[in-house]
VMD Tcl script that draws the C-alpha trace (Angstrom):
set ca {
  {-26.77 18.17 8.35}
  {-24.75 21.10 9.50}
  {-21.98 22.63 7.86}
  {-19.10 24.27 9.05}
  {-20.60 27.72 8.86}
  {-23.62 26.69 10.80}
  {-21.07 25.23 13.85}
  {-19.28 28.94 13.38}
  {-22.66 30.78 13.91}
  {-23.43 28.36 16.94}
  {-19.83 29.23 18.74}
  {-20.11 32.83 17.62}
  {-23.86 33.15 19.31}
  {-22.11 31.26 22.33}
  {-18.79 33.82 22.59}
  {-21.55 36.36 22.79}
  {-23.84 34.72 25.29}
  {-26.62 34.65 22.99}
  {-27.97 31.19 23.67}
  {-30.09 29.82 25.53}
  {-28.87 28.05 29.40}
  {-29.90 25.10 27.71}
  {-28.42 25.33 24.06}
  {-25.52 26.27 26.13}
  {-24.88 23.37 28.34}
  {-25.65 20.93 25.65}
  {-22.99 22.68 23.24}
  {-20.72 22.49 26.25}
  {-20.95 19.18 26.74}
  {-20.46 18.03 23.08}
  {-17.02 20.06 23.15}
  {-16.12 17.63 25.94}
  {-17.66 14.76 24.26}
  {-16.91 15.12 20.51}
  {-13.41 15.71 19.07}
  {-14.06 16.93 15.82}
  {-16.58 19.34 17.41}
  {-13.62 20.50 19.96}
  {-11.29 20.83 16.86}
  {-13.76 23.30 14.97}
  {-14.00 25.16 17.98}
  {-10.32 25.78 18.88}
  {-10.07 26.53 15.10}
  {-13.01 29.20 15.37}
  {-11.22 30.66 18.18}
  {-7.82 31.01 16.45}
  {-9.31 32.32 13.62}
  {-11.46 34.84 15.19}
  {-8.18 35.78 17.34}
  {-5.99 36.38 14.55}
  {-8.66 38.52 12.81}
  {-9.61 40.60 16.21}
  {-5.82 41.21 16.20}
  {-5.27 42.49 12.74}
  {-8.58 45.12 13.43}
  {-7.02 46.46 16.17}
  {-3.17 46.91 14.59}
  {-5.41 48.70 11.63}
  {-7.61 50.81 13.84}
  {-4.43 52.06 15.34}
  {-2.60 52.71 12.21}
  {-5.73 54.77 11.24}
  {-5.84 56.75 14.18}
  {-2.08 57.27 13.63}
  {-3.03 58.72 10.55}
  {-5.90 60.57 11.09}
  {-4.01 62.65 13.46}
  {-1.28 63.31 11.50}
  {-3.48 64.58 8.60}
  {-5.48 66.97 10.65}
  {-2.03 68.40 11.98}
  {-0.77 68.73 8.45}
  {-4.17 70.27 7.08}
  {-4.92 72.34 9.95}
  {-6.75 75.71 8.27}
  {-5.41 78.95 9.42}
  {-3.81 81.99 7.97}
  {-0.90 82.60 7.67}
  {0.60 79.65 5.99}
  {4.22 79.19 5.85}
  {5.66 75.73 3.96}
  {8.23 74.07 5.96}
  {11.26 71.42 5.48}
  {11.48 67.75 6.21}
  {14.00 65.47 6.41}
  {14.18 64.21 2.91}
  {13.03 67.19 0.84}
  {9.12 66.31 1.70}
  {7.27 69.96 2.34}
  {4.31 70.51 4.97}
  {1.66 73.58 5.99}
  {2.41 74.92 9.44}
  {-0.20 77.41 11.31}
  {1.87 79.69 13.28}
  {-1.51 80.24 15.77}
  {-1.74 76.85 16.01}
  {-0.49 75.78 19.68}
  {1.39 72.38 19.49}
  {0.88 70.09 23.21}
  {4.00 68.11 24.23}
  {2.28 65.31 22.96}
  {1.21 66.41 19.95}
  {4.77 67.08 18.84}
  {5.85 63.39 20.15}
  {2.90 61.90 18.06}
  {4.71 63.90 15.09}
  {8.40 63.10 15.72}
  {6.88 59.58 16.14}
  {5.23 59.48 12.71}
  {8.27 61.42 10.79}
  {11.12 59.28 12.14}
  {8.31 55.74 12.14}
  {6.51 55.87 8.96}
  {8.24 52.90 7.25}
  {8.15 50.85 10.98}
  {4.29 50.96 11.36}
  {3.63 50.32 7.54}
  {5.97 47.13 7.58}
  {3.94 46.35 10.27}
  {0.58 46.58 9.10}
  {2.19 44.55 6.22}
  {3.03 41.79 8.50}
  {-0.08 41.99 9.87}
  {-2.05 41.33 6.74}
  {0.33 38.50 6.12}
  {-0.19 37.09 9.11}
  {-3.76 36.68 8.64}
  {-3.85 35.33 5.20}
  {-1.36 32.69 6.16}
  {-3.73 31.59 9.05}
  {-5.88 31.44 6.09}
  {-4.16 29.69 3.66}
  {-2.99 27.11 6.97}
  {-6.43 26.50 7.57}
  {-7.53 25.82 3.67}
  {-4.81 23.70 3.45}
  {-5.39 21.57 6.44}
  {-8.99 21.11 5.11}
  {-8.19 20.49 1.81}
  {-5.87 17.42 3.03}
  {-8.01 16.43 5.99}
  {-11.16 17.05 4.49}
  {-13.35 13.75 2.91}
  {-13.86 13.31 -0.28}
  {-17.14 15.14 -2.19}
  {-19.29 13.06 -1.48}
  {-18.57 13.27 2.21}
  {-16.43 10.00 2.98}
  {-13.36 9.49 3.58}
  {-11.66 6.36 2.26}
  {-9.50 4.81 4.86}
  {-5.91 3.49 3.10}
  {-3.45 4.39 5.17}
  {-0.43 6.87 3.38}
  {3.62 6.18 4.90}
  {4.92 9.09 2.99}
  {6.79 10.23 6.23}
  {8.27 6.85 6.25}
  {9.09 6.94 2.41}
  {10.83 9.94 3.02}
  {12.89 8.81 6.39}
  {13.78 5.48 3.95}
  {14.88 7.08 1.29}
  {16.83 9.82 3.47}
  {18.69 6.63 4.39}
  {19.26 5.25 1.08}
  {20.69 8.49 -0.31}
  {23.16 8.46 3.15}
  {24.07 5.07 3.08}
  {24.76 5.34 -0.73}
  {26.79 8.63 -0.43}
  {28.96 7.05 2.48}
  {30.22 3.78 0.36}
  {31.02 6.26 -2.61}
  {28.10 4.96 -5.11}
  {26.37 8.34 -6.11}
  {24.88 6.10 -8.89}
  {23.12 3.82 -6.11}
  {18.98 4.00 -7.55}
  {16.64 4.90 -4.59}
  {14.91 1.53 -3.45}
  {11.49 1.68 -4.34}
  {9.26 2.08 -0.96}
  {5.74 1.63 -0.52}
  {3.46 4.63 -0.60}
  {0.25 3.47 0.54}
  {-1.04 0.41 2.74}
  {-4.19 -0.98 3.48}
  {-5.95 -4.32 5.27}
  {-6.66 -7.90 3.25}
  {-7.92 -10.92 4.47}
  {-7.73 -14.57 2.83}
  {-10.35 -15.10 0.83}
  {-9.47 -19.29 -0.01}
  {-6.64 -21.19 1.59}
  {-4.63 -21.51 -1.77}
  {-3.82 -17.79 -2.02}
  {-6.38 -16.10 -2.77}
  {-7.44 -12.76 -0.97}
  {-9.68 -9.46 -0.59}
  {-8.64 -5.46 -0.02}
  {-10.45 -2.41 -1.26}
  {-9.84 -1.57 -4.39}
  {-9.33 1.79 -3.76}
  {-6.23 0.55 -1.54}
  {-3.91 -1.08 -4.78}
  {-5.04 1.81 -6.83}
  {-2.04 3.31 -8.93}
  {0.20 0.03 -7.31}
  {2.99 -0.81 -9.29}
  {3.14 -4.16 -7.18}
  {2.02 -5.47 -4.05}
  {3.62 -7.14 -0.32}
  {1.57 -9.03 1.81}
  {2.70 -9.30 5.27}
  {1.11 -11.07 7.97}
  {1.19 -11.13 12.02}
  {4.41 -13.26 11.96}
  {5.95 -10.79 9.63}
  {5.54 -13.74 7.25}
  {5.72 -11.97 3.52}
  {4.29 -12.66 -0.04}
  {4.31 -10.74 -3.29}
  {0.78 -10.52 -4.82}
  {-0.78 -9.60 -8.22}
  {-3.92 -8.07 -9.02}
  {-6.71 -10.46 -10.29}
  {-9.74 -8.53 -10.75}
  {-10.90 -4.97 -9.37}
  {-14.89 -4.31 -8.95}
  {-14.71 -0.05 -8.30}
  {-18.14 0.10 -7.95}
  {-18.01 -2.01 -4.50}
  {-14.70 -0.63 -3.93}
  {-13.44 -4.96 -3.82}
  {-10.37 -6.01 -4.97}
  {-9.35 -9.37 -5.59}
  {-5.51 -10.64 -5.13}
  {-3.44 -13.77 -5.07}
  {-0.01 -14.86 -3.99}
  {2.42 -15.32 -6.90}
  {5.57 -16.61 -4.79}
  {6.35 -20.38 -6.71}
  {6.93 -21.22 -2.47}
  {3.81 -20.52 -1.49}
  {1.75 -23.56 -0.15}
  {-1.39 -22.59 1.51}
  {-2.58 -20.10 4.40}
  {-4.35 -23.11 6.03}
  {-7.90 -24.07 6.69}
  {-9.93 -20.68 6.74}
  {-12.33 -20.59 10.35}
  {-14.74 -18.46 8.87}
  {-17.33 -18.43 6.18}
  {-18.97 -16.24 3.94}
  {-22.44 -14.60 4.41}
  {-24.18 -14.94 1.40}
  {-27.32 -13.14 2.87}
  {-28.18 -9.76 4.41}
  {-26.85 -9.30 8.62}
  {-29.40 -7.84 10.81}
  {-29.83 -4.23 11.71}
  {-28.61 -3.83 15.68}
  {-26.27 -6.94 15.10}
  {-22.61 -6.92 16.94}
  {-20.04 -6.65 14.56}
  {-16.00 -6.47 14.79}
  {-13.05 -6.28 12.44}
  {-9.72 -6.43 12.29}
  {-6.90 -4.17 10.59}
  {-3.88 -2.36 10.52}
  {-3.94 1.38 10.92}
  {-0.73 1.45 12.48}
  {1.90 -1.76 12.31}
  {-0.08 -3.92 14.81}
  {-2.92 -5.33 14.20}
  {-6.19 -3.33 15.75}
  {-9.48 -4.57 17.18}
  {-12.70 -2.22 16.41}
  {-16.35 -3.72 17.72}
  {-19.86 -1.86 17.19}
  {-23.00 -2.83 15.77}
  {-24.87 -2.64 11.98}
  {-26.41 0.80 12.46}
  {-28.20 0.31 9.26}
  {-28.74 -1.77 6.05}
  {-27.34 0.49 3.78}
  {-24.69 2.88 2.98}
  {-23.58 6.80 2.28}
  {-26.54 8.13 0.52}
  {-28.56 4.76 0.88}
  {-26.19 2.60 -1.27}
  {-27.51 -1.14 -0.89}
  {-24.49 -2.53 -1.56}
  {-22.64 -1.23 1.62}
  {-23.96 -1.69 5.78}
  {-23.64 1.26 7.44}
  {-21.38 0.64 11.54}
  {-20.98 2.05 14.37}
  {-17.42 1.71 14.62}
  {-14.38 3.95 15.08}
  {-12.34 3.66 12.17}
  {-9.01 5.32 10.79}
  {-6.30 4.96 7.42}
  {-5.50 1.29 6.92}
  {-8.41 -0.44 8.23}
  {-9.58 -0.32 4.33}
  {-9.76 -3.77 2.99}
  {-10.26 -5.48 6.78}
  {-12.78 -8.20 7.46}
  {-16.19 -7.58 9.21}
  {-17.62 -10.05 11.23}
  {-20.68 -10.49 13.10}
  {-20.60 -12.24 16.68}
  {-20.81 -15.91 15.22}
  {-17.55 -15.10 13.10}
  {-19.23 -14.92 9.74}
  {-18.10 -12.69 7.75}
  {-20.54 -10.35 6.27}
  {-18.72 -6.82 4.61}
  {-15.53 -5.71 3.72}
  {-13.89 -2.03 5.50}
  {-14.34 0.56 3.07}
  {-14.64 3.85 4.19}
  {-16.08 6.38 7.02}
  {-18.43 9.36 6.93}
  {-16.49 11.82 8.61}
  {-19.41 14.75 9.56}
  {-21.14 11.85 11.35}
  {-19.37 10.61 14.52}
  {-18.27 6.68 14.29}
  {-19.83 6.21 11.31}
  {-18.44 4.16 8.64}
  {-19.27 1.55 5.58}
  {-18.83 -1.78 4.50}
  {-19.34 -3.88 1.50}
  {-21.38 -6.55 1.96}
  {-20.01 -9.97 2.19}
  {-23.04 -10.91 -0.68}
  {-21.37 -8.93 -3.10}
  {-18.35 -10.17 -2.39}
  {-19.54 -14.16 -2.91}
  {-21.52 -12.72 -6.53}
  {-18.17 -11.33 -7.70}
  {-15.99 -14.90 -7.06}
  {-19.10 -16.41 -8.91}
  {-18.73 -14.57 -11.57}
  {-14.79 -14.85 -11.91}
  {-15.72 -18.71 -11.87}
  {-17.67 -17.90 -14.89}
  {-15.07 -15.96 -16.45}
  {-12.07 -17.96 -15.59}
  {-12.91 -21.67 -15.45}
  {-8.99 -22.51 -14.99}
  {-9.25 -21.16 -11.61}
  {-10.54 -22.77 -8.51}
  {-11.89 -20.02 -5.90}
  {-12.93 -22.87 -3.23}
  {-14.56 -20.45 -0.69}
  {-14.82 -21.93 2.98}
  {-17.65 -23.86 3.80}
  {-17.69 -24.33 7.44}
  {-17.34 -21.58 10.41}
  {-14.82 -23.08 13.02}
  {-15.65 -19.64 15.22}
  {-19.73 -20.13 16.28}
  {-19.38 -20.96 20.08}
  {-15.75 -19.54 20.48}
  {-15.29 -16.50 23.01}
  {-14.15 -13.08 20.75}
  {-10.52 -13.69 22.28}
  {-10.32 -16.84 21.10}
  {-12.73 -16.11 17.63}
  {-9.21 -13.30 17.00}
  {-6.63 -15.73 17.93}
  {-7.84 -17.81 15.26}
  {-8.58 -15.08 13.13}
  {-5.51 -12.84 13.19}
  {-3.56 -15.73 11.10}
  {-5.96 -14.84 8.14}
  {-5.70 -10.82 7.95}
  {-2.78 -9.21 6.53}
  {-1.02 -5.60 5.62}
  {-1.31 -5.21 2.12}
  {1.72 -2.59 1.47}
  {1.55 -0.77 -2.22}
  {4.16 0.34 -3.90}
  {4.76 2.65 -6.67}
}
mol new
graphics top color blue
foreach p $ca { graphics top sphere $p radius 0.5 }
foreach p [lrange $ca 0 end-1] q [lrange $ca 1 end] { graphics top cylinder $p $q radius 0.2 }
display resetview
């Protein structure tokens, strides 16, 4: 796997021409091809640009100086000490035969000292800003340590525009006292998991959640509690707690107790933005990040808030659950698997006999086209908004 200084040796060799006409077309066409690869470049190139800049401003600062010394120090006999502005003393060689620009290069030095030393400042400034830019963005683009990145979706832009508002609104009736209205922080995908309220998210999605909103396609709300979190296979389980709740309906799909096939066709749905989103690939292997078991590695593009979605094969059974993407490797990203998923609701059957987690038993979606398989789907699959 290649980090980023092996990509920076590759475009360095390739600024100087060093590889190969084949190395060099196939780098060439990844840049066109692959974003991230584009982005590391254009970052190489900034980087190396700001750094070329500050060697030359300190090349000519030394060459400045350089000259100026061997003016000052010149040996010769006689010697006679001479007056500066300012008190400051220097050695003159009366033999010693000045050029025109020799004396400009020392006016310019006496009466510009301070300018080109506030400039070399600003030059060193400049490049560890560009520095500390660039660790920054990584640090808050970057995936986690173990390499993947999971994929709730953060609104603190619109937390801040919302509360902007509250504070105006609030200072424009008079009521300074006005408490800001809680907004949510984080959001994520869920999915109904029975028809009686019961549902499924990440559990990395409602962490730190001081409650939950469920909103659907039809902008149709509920508040939810948190029944039972399995970290491990990063599930969550939920389930509507508004007393006017009735039921989402008959569910259309079912859920794949056994293992999906490697090359299968696969979609989900979710909400990385406030529509809902359609992703298709295929199972690109059996198992996840590092060879975890309990997650199917697909081949589908995947950003913040499609955490929690459904993932469905091309029957419409649902085998995993959106958890996260690996972001060094292009259009890769994990899923539980839908078997874990049926062993935990066994096991809260167990645990909690009082409740009654009837899981779907018949797929209304085998046959259906995939526009009509969503149509019937997109009732089911919900924004899960967390706030703090």
């Amino acid at each position: 796997m290649q980090t980023e200084a092996d990509y920076y040796a590759l475009f360095e060799a390739y600024q100087r021409g060093e590889l190969a006409a084949g190395a060099r077309a196939s780098l060439e066409a990844r840049l066109g091809a692959e974003q991230r690869l584009s982005q590391l470049y254009a970052e190489y190139l900034d980087l190396t640009g700001t750094l070329a800049a500050y060697g030359e401003r300190r090349r000519t600062r030394q060459t400045i100086s350089h000259l100026h010394e061997a003016m000052l120090t010149a040996k010769a006999t006689p010697v006679f000490e001479e007056k500066a502005a300012g008190g400051l003393t220097y050695a003159v060689n009366p033999r010693l035969s000045l050029s025109r620009t020799e004396q400009k290069l020392r006016e310019f030095w006496s009466g510009h000292r301070a300018t080109v030393g506030v400039a070399a400042s600003v030059a060193v400034l400049a490049v560890f800003s560009t520095l500390t830019g660039l660790s920054l963005w990584h640090s808050a683009n970057a995936p986690t340590a173990s390499g993947v990145r999971e994929l709730r979706r953060e609104v603190a832009q619109i937390v801040r525009k919302q509360d902007a508002l509250t504070r105006k609104v609030a200072t424009q009736m008079g009521d300074v006292a006005t408490p800001a209205v809680r907004t949510n922080k984080f959001s994520g995908t869920g999915f109904a998991l029975t028809s009686d309220g019961y549902l499924v998210t990440s559990a990395h999605v409602i962490k730190g959640a001081d409650s939950l909103l469920i909103e659907g396609r039809d902008h149709q709300r509920y508040h939810a509690e948190t029944v039972f979190t399995d970290k491990k296979h990063d599930l969550a389980i939920l389930r509507i707690k508004d007393r006017d709740f009735k039921t989402f309906g008959k569910l259309p799909y079912t859920f794949k107790a056994g293992q999906a096939d490697l090359g299968e066709r696969v979609y989900t749905l979710g909400y990385p933005r406030e529509d809902v989103v359609y992703g298709e690939g295929a199972l690109s292997a059996r198992s996840g990040y590092d060879g975890d078991s309990a997650f199917y590695q697909v081949s589908i593009p995947l950003n913040p808030g499609n955490s929690g979605g459904p993932l469905l094969d091309a029957q419409g059974n649902l085998i995993g659950v959106v958890s996260s993407r690996q972001d060094d490797v292009l259009g890769a990203a994990f899923a539980t698997k839908s078997s874990y998923l049926v062993r935990l609701v066994d096991s809260l059957k167990n645990r909690q006999p009082d409740s009654d987690y009837r899981l779907p038993r018949f797929n209304q979606l085998i046959g259906a086209g995939r526009p009509q398989q969503i149509k019937r789907l997109q009732d089911f699959v919900f924004v899960v908004k967390v706030y703090e």
